[in-house]
C-alpha positions in Angstrom: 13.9 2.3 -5.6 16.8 1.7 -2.8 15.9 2.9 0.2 18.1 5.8 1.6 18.6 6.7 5.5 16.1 9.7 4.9 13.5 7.5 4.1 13.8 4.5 6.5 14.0 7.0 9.4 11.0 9.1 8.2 8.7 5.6 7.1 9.9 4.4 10.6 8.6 7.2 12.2 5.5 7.2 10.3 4.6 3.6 11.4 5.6 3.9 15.2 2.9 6.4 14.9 0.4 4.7 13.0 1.0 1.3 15.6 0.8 3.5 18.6 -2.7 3.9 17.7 13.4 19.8 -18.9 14.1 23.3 -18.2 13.9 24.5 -14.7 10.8 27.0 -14.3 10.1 29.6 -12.4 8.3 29.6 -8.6 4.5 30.2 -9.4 3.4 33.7 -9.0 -0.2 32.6 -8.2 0.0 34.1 -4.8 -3.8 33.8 -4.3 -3.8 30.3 -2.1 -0.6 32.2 0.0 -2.6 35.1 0.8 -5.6 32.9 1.4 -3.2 31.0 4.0 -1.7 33.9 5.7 -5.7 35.6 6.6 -6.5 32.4 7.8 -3.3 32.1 9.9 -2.3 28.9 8.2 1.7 30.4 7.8 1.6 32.4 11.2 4.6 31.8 12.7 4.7 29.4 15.5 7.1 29.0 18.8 7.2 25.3 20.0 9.7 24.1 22.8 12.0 27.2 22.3 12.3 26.8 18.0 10.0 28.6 15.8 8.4 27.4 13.2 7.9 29.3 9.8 6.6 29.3 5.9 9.7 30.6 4.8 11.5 29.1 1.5 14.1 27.0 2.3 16.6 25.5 -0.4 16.7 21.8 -1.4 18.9 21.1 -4.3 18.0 17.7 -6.5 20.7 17.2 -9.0 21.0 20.0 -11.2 17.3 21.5 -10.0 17.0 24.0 -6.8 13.9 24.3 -5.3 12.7 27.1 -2.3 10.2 24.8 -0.7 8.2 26.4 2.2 9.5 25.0 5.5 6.6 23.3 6.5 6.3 21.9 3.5 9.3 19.8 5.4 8.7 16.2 6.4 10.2 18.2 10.0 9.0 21.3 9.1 12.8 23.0 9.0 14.5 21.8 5.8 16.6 19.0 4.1 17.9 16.2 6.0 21.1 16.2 7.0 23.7 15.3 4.2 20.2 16.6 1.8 17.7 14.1 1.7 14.4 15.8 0.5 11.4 15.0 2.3 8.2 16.5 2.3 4.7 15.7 4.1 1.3 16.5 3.3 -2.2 15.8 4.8 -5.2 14.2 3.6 -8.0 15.1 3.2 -6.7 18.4 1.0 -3.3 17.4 0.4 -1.7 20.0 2.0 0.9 21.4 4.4 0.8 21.9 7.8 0.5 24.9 9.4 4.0 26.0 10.5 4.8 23.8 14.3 2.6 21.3 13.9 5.3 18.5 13.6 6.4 18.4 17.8 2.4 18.2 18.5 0.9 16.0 16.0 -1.7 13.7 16.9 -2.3 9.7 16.0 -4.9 10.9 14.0 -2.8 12.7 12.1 -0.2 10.0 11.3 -3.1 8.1 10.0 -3.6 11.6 7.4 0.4 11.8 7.0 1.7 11.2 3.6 5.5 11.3 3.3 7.0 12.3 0.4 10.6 11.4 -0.7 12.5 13.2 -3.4 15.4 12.1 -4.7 17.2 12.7 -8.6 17.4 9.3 -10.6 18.6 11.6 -13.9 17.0 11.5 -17.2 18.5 7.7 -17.9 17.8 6.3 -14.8 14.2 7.4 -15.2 13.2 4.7 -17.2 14.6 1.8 -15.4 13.0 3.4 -11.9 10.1 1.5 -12.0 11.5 -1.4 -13.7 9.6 -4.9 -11.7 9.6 -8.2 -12.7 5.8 -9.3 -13.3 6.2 -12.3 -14.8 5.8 -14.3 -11.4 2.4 -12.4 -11.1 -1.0 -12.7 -12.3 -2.8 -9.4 -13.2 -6.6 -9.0 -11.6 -9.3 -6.7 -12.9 -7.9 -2.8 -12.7 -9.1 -0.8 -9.4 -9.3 2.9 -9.1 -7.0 3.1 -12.8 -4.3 0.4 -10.9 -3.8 -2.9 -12.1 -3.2 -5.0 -8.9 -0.9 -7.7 -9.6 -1.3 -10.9 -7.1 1.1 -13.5 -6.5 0.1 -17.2 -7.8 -1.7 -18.9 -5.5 -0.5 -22.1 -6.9 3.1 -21.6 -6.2 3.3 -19.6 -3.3 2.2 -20.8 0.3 0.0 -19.5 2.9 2.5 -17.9 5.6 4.3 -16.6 2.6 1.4 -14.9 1.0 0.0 -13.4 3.9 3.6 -11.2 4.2 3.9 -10.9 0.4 2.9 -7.5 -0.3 0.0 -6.5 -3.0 1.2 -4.9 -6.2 -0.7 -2.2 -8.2 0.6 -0.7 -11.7 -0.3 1.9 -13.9 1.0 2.1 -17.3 1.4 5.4 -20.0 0.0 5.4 -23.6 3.1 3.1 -24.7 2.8 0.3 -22.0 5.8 1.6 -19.6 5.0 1.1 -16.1 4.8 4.5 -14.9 3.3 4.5 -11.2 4.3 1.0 -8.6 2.6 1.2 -5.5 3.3 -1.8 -3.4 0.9 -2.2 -0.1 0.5 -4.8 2.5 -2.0 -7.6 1.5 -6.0 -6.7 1.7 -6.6 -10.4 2.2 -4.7 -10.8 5.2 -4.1 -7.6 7.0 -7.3 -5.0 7.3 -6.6 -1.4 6.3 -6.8 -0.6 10.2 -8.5 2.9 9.9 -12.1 4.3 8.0 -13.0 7.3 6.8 -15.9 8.7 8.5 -17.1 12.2 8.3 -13.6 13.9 6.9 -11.9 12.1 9.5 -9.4 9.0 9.6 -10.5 7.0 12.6 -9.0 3.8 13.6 -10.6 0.5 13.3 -9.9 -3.3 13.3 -7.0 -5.1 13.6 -3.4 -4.2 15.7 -1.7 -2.0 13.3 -2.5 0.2 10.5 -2.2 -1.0 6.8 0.4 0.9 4.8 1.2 1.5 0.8 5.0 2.6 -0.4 4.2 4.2 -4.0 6.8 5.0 -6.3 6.7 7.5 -10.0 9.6 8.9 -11.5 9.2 12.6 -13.2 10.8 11.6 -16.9 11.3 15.0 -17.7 13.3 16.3 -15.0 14.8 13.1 -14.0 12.9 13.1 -10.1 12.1 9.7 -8.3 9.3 10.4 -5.9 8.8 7.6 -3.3 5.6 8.3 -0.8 4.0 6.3 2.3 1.1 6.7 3.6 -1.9 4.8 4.7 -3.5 1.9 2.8 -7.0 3.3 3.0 -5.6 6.4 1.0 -5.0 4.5 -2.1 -8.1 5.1 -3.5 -6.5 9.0 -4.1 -3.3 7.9 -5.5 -3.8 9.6 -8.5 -4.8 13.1 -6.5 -1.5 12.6 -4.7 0.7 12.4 -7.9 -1.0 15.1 -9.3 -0.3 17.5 -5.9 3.2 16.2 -5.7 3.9 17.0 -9.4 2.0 20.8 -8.9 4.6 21.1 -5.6 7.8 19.7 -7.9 7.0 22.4 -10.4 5.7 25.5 -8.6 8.7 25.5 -6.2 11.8 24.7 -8.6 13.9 27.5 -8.7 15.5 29.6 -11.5 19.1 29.0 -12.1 
């Protein structure tokens, strides 16, 4: 889980925002949710200082896999990174895109929804040291929302050290491999910094707005998926695996 440039510049942009406030398959050929988009205007085109913004497929290659993700699917709503990092965004409360040329306007609020999505290809036998963490100096508390969280010991670690140690949550599959590690700034010290209220993220206590890094791995196509987004958001983790595994697989393109 090494960070690459794509990422840091992204997640730094993210909380500037959130402080100022197997076989390859086929594209889907469900086309019902895109022509329920296009009536409501949700992939209109859209001209913001001088570039316009589309939903028009645009290539991202992940090891051997292609996909034709929609442009503002896009972290920037254009395409890949330069050199070809792959990063997408989505939006709670749905999950979804946004509508093409809403990156150069967004709002605080919508940092707060922002969840960023890195892709990156690990390959079938670095999938299963992905998630590999060393537990052993933790002690495992009573499972949250399907998560085990994973504290440090109280005993050997001081004050000033815990209250920057990060909080660690794990899910494990049917064999006892860790197969989701989300790692969030510490409840105990640091307030999540924005509520839900009425569909809406609105800010709260504290000077800065708590944030979780959460990290899976897709075995079978040999994909590490690294996402950020608020910490008040963890309750959905397992909706945002689920979306980003429905994206991975109804945008990968035939060979």
């Amino acid at each position: 889980m090494t960070s690459t440039p794509a990422r840091r510049l992204a997640c730094a942009a993210l909380v500037a925002v959130l402080a100022a406030s197997g076989c390859a398959r086929p594209p889907s050929t469900a086309l019902d949710d895109d022509i329920t988009a296009t009536l409501k205007g949700t992939n209109s085109p859209r001209t913001v200082g001088g570039r316009t913004y589309t939903a028009q497929p645009v290539e991202a290659s992940l090891g051997p896999h292609r996909f034709m993700f929609p442009a503002n699917l896009y972290y920037n709503q254009i395409g890949p990174f330069a050199g070809g990092g792959v990063m997408l965004a989505v939006f709670w409360p749905d999950f979804d895109a946004a509508p093409p040329g809403d990156h150069p306007v967004r709002s605080v609020e919508d940092g707060y929804r922002q969840v960023s999505i890195e892709l990156r290809y690990v390959g079938s036998a670095g999938a299963a040291d992905y998630l590999a963490q060393d537990l052993s100096e933790r002690v495992a508390l009573t499972p949250r929302w399907g998560l085990t969280p994973y504290a440090v010991d109280r005993s050997k670690v001081a004050r000033d050290v815990r209250e920057v140690t990060p909080d660690w949550y794990v899910a494990r599959d049917g064999d006892g491999r860790v197969k989701t590690f989300i790692s969030c700034d510490p409840w105990e010290y640091m307030p999540d910094g924005v509520l839900m209220e009425g569909g809406r993220l609105v800010r709260s206590s504290g000077d800065r707005v708590a944030m979780c890094w959460h990290s899976m791995v897709d075995v079978e196509d040999g994909v590490g998926v690294e996402m950020s987004y608020a910490r008040v958001l963890l309750v959905d983790w397992q909706r945002l695996e689920a979306t980003t595994r429905r994206v991975v697989r109804q945008y990968e393109a035939r060979r």
